[in-house]
N, C-alpha and C positions, 0 to 999 in steps of 0.2 A: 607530198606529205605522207603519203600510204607504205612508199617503198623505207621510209625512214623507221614510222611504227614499226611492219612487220620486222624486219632487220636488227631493230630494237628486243624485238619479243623474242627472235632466233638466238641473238647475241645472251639473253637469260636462259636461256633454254641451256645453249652450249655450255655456259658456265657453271652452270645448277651439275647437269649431267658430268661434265667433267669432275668437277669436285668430287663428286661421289666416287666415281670411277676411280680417281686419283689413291684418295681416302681407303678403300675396298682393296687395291692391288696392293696400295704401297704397304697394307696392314700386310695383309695377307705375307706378301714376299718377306717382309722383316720376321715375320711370325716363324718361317719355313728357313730362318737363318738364325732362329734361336734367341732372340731378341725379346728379352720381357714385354709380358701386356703394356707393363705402367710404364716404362718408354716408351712406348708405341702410342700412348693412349694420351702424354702427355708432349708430344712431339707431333706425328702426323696425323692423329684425330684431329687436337687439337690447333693444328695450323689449317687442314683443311677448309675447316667451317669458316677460316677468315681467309683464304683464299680466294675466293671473291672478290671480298675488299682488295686486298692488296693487288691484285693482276689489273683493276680494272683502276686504282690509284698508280701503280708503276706507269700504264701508260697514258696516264690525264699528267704527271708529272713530267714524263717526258715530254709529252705534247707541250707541257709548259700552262694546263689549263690548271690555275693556282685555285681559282671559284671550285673546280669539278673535287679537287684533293682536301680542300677542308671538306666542302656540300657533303661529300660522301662518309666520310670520319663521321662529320659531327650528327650527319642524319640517320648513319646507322646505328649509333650508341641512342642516341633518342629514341629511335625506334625500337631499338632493343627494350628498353627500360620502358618506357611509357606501351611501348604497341604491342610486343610479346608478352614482358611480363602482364600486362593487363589483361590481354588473351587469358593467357595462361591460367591467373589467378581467377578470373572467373569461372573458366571451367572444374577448377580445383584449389581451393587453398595450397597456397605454397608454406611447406614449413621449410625453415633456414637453419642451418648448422652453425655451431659454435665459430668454427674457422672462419666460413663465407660471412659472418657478420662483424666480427668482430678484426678479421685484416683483410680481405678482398673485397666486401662493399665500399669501407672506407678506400681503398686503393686506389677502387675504378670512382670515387666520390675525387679523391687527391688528382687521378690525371684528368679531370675533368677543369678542376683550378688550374693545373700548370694551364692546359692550353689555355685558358685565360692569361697568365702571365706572361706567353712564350707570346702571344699573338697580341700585346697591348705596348708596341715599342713608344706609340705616338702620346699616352698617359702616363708609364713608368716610366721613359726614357726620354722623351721629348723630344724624338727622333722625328724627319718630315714623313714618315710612313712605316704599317706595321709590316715584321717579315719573322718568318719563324726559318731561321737561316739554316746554313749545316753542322753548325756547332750546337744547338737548340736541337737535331734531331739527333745527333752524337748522345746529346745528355737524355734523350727516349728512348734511344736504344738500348743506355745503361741501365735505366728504369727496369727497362724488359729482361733485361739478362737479371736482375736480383728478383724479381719475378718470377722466370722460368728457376732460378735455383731453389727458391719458396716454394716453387711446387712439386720439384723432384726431391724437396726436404720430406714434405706433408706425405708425400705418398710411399716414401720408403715406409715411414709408419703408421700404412693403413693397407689392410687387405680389400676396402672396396673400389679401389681404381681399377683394381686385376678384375673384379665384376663387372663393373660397369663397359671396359669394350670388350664386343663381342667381333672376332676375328673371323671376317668371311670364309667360309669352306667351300673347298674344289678351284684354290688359285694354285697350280702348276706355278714353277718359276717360270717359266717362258710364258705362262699365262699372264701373270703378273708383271711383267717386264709391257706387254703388248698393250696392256690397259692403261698402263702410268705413262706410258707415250700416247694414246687415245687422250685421256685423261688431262694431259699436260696441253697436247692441242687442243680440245673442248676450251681449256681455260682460256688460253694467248687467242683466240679465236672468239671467243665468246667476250671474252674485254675489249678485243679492238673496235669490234661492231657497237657495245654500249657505249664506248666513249667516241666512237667520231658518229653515229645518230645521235647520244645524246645533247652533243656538238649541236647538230645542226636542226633536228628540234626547236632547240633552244633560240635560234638565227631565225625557224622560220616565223616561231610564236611571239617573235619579240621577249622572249622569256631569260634573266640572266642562267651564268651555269652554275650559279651557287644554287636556286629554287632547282633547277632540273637534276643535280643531285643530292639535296635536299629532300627530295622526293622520289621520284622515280626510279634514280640510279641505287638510293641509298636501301630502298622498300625490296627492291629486286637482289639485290647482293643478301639481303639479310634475309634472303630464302631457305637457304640451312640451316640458318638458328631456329625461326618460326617453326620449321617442320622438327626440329629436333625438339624441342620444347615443348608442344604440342603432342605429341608424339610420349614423351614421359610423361606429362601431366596424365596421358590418357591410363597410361600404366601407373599411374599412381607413384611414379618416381620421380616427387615437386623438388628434389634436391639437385638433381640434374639441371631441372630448367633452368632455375634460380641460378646456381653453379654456370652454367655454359653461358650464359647472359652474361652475368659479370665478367665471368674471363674472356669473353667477346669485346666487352668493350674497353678493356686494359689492353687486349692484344691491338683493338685498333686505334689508343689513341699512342701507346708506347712503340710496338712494331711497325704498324703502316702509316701511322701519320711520321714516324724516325727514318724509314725508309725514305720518305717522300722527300720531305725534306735534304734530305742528304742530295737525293739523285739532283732534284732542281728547288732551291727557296722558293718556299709559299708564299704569295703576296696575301696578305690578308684584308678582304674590306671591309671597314667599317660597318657594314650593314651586318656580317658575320657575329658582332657582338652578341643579337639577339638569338643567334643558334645558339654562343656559345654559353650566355646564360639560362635557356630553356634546357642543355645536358647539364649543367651545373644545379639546377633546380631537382632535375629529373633523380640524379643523384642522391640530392636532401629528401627529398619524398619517401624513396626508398629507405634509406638507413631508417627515417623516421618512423613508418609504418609498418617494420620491423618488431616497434616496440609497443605499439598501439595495439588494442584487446589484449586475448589469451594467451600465451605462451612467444615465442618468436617468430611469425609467421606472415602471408599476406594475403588479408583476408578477400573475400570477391567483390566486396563495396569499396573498397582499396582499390582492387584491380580495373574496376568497374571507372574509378576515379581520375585513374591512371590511364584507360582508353579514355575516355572523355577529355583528357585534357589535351592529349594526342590529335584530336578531331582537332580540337579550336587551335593546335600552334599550325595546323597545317592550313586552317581557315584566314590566319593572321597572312599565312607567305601569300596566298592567294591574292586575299583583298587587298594586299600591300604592291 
């Protein structure tokens, strides 16, 4: 059981460090070829941070572990919303921008319900089993692509995307080529160890692999949003947090959960429903308390509400 942990803990490690690494060169090199920030910022920043997810869902898809590819989707949007943003807000009220409240909370609230609809065949359809097939990740992928052109609309007309990424200094191109192949291996290395330990964890505890990425895989991946988040709140920039959270969880339910799909159909179990109503909840909470007090914002008895409620769904998989 020991050599599964640690292997486990290595497998986060590698993937954390790759990412960055990834992130850092691929900026840098694009930068050194003359490549606007706000591409850069809305392209390989931005996939970065959900690189994670996806490397470590590509290969629970290929595996064919259908539990490990929702567990992980729907436990990192949770987490995102309920565990960071509630961090977050505690240490700082979060104020929310016109934009983020009014089309991307509702967005990442809207893909919250498809998965609902895409994973409910045996209710809406009356089918003998639910499956979010390859035509269902087709129609998430499309999601993402009007998405991504929504946000290369927004940022043509605004000058703080160009502020917001700061382009690492002293990446040579050969430097930057050696690190996005570091980087790249960190990642395929660092996914394959979480997912066949988190595999077998799961085998030894009698534990399914929907709970073991539910938690563990899903808490681990969403280690660059936490530290990103945290990290602005400290500098007093609550729009990023807010911002990087929600477009975290639109990239992973349109991009990684569309990918997954495609490669191999998800089977969905029934037990999944009550994930898939705690991010559908997680979501209404948000928009709502958005509007609650003074101005647009989320206050720390809010955030405070928000970890606490985080505690007890993670109490519920437990005791269940």
């Amino acid at each position: 059981m020991v050599i599964p942990v640690i292997l486990l803990v290595l497998g986060f490690v590698l993937l954390v460090f790759g990412a960055e690494k990834l992130v850092d060169a691929a900026s840098a090199l694009a930068a050194n070829f003359g490549i606007p920030n706000i591409v850069i910022g809305l392209t390989i920043v931005a996939f970065g941070t959900s690189a994670p997810e996806m490397v470590v869902n590509i290969f629970a898809a290929v595996s064919g572990s259908s539990e490990m590819v929702m567990g992980n989707v729907l436990g990192s949007n949770i987490f995102n919303v309920l565990g960071i943003l509630g961090i977050s807000a505690l240490i700082y009220p979060l104020t929310v921008k016109s934009n983020t409240t009014w089309i991307e909370i509702p967005l990442s609230l809207l893909a919250a319900v498809l998965i609902w609809v895409l994973a409910n065949d045996m209710l809406l359809d009356f089918q003998v089993g639910n499956l979010i097939s390859r035509s269902d990740g087709l129609v998430l992928i499309l999601f993402f692509v009007i998405f991504l052109v929504y946000n290369i609309t927004v940022a043509k007309n605004s000058q703080e995307t160009d502020e917001a990424v700061e382009i690492p200094q002293g990446y040579t191109t050969t430097k930057s080529i050696f690190w996005i192949l570091v980087g790249l291996a960190g990642l395929i290395l660092g996914g394959k160890l979480i997912v066949d330990n988190a595999v077998e964890l799961a085998q030894l505890f009698g534990m399914s692999e929907r709970i073991i990425g539910l938690t563990i895989v899903s808490i681990g991946t969403s280690l660059p949003e936490l530290a990103t988040s945290v990290a602005a709140v400290r500098k007093k920039k609550v729009d990023i947090a807010i911002g990087n959270v929600v477009g975290s969880n639109i990239f992973n339910t349109f991009l990684i959960l569309g990918l997954s799909s495609i490669i191999t159909p998800v089977q969905v179990n029934q037990a999944s429903n009550l994930d898939i109503l705690t991010n559908i909840l997680a979501g209404l909470l948000l928009f709502m308390f958005i509007f609650t007090g003074k101005g647009r914002a989320l206050e720390r008895w809010e955030g405070g509400l928000l970890l606490a409620l985080y505690i007890g769904y993670l109490l519920v998989l437990v005791i269940n």
